[in-house]
C-alpha positions in Angstrom: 99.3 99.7 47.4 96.8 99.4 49.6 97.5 96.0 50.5 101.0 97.2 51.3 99.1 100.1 53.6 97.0 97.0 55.2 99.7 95.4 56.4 101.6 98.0 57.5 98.3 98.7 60.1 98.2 95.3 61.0 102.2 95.4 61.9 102.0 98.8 63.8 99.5 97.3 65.9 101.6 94.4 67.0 104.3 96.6 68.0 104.1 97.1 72.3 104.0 100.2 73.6 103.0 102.1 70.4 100.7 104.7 70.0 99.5 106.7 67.1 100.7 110.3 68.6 104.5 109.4 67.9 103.9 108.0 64.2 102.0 109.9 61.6 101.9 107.3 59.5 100.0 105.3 61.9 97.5 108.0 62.5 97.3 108.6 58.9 96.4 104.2 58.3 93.9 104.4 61.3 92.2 107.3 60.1 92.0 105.6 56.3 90.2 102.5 58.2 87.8 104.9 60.0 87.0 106.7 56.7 87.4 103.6 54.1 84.9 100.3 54.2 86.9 98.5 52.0 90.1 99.3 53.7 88.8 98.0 56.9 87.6 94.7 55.0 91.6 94.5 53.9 92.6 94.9 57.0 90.1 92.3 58.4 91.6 89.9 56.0 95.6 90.3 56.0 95.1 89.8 60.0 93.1 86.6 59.6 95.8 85.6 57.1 98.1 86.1 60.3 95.5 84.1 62.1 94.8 87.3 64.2 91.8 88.7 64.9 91.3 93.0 65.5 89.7 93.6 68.9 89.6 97.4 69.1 90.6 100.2 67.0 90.8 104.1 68.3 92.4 106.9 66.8 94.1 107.9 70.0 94.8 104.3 70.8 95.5 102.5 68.0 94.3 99.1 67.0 94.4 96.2 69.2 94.9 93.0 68.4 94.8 89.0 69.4 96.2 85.3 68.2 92.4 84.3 66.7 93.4 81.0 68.0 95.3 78.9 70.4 97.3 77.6 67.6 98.0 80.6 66.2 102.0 82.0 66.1 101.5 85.1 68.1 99.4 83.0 70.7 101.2 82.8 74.0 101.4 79.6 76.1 102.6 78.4 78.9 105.6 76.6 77.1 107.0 79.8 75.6 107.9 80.8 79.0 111.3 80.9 80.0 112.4 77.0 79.5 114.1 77.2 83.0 110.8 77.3 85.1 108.7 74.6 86.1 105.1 73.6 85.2 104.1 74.8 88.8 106.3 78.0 88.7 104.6 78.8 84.9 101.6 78.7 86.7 102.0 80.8 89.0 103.5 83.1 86.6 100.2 82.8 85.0 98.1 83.8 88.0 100.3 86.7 88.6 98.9 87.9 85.7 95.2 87.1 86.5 95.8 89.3 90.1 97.0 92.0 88.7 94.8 92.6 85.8 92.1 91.9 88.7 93.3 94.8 90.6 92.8 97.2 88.1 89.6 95.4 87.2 87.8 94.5 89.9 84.1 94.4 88.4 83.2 94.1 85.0 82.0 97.4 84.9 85.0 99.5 85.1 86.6 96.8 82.5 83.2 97.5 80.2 83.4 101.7 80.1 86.4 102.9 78.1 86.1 106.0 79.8 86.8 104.6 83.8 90.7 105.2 84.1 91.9 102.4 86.8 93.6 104.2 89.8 97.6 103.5 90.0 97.9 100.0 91.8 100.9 98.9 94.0 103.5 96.2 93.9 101.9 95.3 97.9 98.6 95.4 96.6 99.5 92.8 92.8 101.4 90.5 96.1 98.1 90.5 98.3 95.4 90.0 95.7 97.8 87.0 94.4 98.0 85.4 97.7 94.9 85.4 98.2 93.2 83.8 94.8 96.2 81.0 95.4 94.3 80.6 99.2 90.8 80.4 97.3 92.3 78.3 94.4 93.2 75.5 97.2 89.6 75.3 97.9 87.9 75.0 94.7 87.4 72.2 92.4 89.8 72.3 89.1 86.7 72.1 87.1 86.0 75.5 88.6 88.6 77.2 86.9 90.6 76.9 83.2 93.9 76.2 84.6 94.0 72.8 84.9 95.7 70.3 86.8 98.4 72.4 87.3 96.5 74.9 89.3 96.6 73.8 93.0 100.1 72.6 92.8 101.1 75.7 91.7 99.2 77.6 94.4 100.4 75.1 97.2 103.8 75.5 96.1 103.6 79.7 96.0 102.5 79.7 99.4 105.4 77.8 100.8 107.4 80.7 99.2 108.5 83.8 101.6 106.6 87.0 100.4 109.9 88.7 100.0 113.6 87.8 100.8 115.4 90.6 102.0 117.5 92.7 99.7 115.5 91.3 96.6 115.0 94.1 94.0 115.1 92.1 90.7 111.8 89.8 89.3 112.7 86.3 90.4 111.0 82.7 91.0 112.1 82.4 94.9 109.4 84.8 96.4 105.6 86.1 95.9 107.1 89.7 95.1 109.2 88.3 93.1 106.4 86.3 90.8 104.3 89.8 90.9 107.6 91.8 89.8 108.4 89.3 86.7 104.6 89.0 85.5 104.9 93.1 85.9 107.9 93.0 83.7 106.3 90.5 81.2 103.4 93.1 81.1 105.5 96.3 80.4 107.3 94.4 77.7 104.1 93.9 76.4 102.4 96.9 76.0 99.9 95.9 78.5 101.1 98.0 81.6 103.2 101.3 82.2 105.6 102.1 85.0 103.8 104.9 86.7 106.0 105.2 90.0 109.4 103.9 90.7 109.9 102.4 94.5 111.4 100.6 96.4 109.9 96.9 97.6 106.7 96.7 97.8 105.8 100.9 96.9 106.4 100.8 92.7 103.3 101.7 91.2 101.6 100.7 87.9 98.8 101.7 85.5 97.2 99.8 83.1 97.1 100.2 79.3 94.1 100.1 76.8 95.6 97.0 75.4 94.8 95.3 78.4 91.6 95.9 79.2 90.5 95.4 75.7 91.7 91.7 75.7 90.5 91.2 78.9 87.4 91.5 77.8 88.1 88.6 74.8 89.6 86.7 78.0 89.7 82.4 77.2 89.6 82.2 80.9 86.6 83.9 82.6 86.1 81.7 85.1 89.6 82.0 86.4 89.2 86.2 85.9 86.1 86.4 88.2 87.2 84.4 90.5 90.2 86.8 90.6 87.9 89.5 90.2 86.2 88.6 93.6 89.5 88.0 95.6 90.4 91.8 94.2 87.5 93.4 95.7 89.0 91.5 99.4 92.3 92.4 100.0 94.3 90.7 102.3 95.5 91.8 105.6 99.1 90.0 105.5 99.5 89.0 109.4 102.6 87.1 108.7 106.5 88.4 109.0 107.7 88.8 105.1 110.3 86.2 105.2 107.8 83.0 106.6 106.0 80.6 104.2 102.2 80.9 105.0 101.8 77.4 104.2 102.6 74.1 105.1 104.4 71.5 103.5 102.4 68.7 101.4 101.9 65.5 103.4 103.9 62.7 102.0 102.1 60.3 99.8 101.3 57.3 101.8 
């Protein structure tokens, strides 16, 4: 039985966008961890079975949890992104990500107190903060970050890319805004973000969940963050019509 109730905590937990207030029997499993040592130990043990590890655990919240590995099944990685895209567009999927979990958290304070409630953010302001760390990525060495070789192609590559294409409402690969919109729709699938506004271009607005900032906080790629984290706290002034690339093309290799 009560391994049966263990694992029925550790599979709540994985599901995205759950909380305890819609399932009773969640509540009922979190509050049986609060109150029960050996129950927690259980708990601790079916999820390292899993090869996950529990991060966080609230009663309004629920429990939060991450792959304990890179190897692990539930770990994501590059690959498992859609087969179509390239290394270089997988990366900048990737940093997508890292600006917009920057704009929420823009010092490590706010990402430290559970009790700071990050403002709504904008689509305009995911698009700036991303153009900007691909700008600073360009100029630092690769052993300055965890992204790999991969990193400055990548960045080069998004900013040959228009910032929007007129008429594009849907997440795509062939603008910035459209990067920001598919890492934002990775996100919500994942439990990590919530639509807050709808809008038009550049005006939706988002707000972050508790999942996020909890496995922020376990992040593999600091480095990357803070840099991220210090772009955030500069935004850019876009002095460039939407449709133009704000870079120019590689040189060819002589």
């Amino acid at each position: 039985m009560r391994v049966r109730q263990a694992a029925r905590l550790v599979y709540k937990s994985l599901k995205p966008n759950h909380v305890p207030a819609n399932d009773l029997e969640y509540r009922e499993l979190l509050a049986l961890h609060r109150a029960d040592p050996s129950f927690r130990e259980l708990v601790t043990d079916v999820a390292e079975g899993l090869e996950l590890i529990v991060l966080d655990v609230s009663d309004s919240r629920g429990m939060v949890m991450a792959p304990s590995s890179r190897q692990s099944h539930f770990a994501l990685r590059l690959s498992n992104l859609r087969s179509v895209l390239s290394s270089e567009q997988k990366a900048a999927l990737l940093l997508a990500h890292l600006a917009i979990a920057a704009v929420f958290f823009p010092t490590t304070e706010g990402l430290e107190d559970d009790q700071y409630t990050p403002p709504p953010a904008s689509v305009g302001q995911f698009r700036d903060t991303l153009l900007t760390l691909a700008r600073r990525l360009n100029q630092v060495p690769l052993e300055a970050t965890e992204l790999g070789e991969a990193a400055q192609p990548a960045c080069h590559s998004l900013l040959l890319l228009p910032v929007s294409k007129p008429g594009e409402v849907r997440a795509s690969m062939s603008s910035v805004l459209g990067i920001v919109r598919s890492a934002l729709a990775h996100m919500t699938d994942g439990g990590l973000v919530r639509i807050e506004r709808e809008g038009a271009d550049d005006r939706a607005t988002y707000t972050p969940r508790h999942p996020l900032r909890v496995q922020l906080r376990e992040l593999g790629l600091r480095r990357s963050f803070e840099l991220a984290q210090q772009v955030a706290r500069t935004p850019l002034s876009l002095a460039h019509d939407a449709d133009t690339p704000i870079a120019q093309p590689l040189p060819p290799a002589s």
